[in-house]
C-alpha positions as CSV (number, residue, x, y, z in Angstrom):
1,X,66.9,299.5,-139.5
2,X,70.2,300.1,-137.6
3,X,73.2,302.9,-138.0
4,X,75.9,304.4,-135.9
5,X,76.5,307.9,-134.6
6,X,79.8,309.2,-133.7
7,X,80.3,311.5,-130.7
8,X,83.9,312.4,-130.8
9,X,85.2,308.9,-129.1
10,X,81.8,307.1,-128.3
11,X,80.2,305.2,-130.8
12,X,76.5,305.2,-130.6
13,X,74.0,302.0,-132.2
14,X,70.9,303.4,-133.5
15,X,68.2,300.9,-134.1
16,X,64.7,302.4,-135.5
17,X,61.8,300.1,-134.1
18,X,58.2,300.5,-134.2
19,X,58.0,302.2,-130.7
20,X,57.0,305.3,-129.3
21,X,59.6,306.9,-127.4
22,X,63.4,306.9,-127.2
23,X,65.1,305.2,-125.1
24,X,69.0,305.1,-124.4
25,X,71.3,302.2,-123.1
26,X,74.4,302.1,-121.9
27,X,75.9,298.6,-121.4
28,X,78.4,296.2,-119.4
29,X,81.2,295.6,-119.6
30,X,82.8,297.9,-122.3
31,X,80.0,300.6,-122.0
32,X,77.8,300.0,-125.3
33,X,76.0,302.6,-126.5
34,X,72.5,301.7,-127.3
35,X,70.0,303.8,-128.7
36,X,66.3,302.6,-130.2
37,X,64.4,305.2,-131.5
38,X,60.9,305.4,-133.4
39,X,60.8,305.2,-137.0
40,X,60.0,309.0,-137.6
41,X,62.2,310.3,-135.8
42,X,65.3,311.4,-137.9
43,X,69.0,310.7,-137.2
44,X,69.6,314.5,-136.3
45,X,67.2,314.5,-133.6
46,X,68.6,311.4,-132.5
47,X,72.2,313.0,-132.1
48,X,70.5,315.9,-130.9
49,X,69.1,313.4,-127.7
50,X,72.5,311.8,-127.4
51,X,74.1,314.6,-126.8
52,X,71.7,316.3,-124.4
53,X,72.8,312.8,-122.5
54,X,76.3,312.9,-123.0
55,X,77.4,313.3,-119.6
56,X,75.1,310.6,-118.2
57,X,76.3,307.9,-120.8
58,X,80.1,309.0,-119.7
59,X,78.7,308.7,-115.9
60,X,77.3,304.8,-116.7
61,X,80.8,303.8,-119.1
62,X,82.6,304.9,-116.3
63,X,80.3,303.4,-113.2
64,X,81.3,299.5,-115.8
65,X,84.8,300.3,-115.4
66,X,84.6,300.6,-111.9
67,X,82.3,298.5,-111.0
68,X,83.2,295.3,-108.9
69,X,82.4,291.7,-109.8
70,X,81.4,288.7,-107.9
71,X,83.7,285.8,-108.3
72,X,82.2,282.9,-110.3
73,X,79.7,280.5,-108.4
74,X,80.3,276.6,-108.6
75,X,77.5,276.0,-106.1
76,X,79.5,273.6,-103.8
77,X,79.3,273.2,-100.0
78,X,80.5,276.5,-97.9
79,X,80.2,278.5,-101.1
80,X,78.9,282.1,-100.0
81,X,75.3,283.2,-101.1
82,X,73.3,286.7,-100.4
83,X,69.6,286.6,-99.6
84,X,68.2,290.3,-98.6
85,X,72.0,291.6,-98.1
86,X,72.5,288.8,-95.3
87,X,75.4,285.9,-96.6
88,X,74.7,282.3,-95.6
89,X,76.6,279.7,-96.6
90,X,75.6,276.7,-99.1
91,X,75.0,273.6,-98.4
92,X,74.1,270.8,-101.0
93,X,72.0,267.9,-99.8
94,X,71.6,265.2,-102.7
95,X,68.2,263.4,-102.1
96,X,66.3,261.3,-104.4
97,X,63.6,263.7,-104.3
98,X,62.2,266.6,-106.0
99,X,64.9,269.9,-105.4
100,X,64.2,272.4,-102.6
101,X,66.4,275.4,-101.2
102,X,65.6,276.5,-97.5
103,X,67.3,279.0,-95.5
104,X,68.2,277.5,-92.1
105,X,70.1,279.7,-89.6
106,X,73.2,280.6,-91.5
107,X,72.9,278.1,-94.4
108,X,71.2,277.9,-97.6
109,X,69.8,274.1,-97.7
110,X,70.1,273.0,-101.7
111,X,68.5,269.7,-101.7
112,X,69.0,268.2,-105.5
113,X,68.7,264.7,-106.9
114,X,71.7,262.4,-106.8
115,X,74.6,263.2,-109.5
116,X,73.1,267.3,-110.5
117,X,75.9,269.1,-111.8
118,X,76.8,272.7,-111.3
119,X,74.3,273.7,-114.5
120,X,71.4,272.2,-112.4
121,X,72.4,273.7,-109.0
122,X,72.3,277.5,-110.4
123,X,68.9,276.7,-112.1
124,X,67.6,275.5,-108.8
125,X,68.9,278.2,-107.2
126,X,68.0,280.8,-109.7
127,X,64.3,280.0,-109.8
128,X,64.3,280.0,-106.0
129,X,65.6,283.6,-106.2
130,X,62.9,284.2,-109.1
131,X,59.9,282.9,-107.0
132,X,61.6,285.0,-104.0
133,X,61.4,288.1,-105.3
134,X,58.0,287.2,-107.1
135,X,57.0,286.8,-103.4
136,X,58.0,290.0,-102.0
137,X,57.0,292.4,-104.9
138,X,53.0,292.1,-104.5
139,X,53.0,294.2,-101.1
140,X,55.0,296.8,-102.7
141,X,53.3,297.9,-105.5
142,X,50.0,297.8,-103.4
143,X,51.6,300.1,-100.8
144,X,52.8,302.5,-103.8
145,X,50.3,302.4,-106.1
146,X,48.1,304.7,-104.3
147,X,50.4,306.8,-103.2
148,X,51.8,307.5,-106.6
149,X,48.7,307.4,-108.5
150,X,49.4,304.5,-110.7
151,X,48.4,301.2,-111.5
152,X,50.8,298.4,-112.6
153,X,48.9,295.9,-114.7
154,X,52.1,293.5,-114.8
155,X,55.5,292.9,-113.2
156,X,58.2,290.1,-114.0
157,X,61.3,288.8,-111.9
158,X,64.0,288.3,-114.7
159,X,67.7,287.8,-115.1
160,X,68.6,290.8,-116.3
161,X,72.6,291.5,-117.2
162,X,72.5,295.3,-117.8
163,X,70.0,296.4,-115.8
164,X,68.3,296.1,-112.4
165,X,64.6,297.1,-113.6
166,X,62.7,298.0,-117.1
167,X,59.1,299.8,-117.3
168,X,57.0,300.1,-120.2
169,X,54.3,302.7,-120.0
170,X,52.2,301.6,-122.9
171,X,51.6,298.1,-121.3
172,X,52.1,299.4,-117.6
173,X,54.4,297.0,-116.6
174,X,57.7,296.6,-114.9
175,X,60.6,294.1,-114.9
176,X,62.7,293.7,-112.0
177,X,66.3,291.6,-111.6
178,X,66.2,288.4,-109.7
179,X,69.4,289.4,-108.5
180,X,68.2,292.1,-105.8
181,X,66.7,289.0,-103.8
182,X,70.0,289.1,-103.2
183,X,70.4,292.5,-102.1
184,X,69.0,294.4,-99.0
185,X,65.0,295.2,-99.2
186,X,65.2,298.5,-99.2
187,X,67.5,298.8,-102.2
188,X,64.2,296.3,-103.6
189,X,62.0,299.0,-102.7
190,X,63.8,301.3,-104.4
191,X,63.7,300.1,-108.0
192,X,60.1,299.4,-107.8
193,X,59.2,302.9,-107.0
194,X,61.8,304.0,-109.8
195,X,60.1,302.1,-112.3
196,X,56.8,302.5,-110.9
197,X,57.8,306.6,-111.6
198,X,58.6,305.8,-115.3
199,X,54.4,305.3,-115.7
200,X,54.5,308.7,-114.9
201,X,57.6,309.9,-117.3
202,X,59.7,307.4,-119.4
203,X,63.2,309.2,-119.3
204,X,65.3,310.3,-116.9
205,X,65.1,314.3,-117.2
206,X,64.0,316.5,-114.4
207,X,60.6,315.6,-114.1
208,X,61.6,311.9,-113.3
209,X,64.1,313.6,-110.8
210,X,61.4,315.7,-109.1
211,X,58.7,312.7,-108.8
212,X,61.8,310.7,-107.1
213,X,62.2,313.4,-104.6
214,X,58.8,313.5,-103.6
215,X,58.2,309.6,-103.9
216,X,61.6,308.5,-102.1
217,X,63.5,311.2,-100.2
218,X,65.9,309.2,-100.3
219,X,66.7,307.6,-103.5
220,X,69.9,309.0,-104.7
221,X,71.2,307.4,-101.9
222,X,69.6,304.3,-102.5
223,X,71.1,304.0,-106.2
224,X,74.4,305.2,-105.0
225,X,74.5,302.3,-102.7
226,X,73.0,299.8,-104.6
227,X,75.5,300.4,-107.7
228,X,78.4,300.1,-105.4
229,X,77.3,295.9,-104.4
230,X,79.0,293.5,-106.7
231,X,76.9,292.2,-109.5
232,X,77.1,288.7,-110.3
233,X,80.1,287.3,-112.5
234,X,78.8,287.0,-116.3
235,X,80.8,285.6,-119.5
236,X,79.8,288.3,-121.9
237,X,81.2,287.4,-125.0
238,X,78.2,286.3,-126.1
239,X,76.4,289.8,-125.6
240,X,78.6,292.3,-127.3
């Protein structure tokens, strides 16, 4: 069941799922307004909650409008990739042999079969990233978990457009982007303990804030910094 809200100019979706809490979404590149809400809870107290997070959707429309792009990859020779914040430059080797991607000083060695086209070189590429970050998240949660008194049953390294993480409490598990194998670790290390703080409160109010200051000092910095790298070119006219 779906509706819109109207808060003087923003137009907010309301979509009533079989869920247990509220959660709000603000999304590239026009700044979407997203909310899904459980089936009892009325459209009142719905406005009421957009409202109360008025300011933060105008914060997150306006971070979209500002935010920079990457130009589009065509994964050819000397194109310029990021792995942990570092650039290195591509370099396609066609083999007929099954596809690999090392890092060798500067250079990120794509070896693909004879004749791939660019479709086949991001999906190489991609699930490199993927199994990269897959790779590096492990340690993490084991060095947080006890420290923040949770236990995360399940994580997944996605392609996410909107976002660079997702929790859900009720199964205990996080999402993370693929893309911030392309970022610096610590930025990495960030996310994990945000969403690893969402097991502890699902929204974004001041007890989230308060657990972030005692978890990470130093994570409004991180998310300041973070938001400022490009994000990876998308065609979004499929998503709006």
């Amino acid at each position: 069941m779906s509706t819109q809200i109207e808060l003087g100019n923003i137009t907010v979706d309301v979509v009533k799922k079989n869920i247990k809490n509220i959660h709000l979404g603000v999304y590239p590149p026009a700044g979407r307004v997203r909310i899904a809400a459980p089936l009892r809870m009325d459209l009142d107290t719905i406005r009421i909650f957009a409202i109360t997070n008025l300011v933060w959707i105008k914060r997150q429309q306006q971070k979209f409008r500002q935010q920079e792009r990457e130009t589009p990859r065509e994964y050819l020779d000397r194109e310029s990739h990021y792995v942990w914040g570092k650039r290195y430059l591509l370099q396609v080797v066609e083999k007929d042999a099954p596809p690999t991607v090392e890092l060798k000083h500067n250079k990120i060695l794509l070896q693909v079969r004879p004749g791939s086209d660019e479709a086949k070189r991001h999906s190489i590429l991609e699930d490199w990233y993927r199994a990269t970050l897959k790779q590096a998240v492990p340690p993490l949660i084991a060095r947080w978990e006890p420290l923040m008194g949770v236990k995360v049953e399940r994580f997944f390294a996605q392609r996410m457009k909107t976002k660079w993480g997702g929790c859900n409490p009720d199964t205990r598990s996080i999402r993370l982007n693929t893309d911030l194998a392309k970022k610096p670790p610590e930025y990495l290390e960030y996310i994990v303990v945000h969403e690893m703080a969402h097991l502890l409160e699902p929204n974004h109010g001041s007890r989230f804030r308060t657990l972030m200051d005692r978890f990470m000092p130093k994570w409004t910095f991180y998310r300041t910094e973070l938001n400022r790298l490009p994000v990876r070119h998308e065609d979004w006219a499929d998503s709006q």
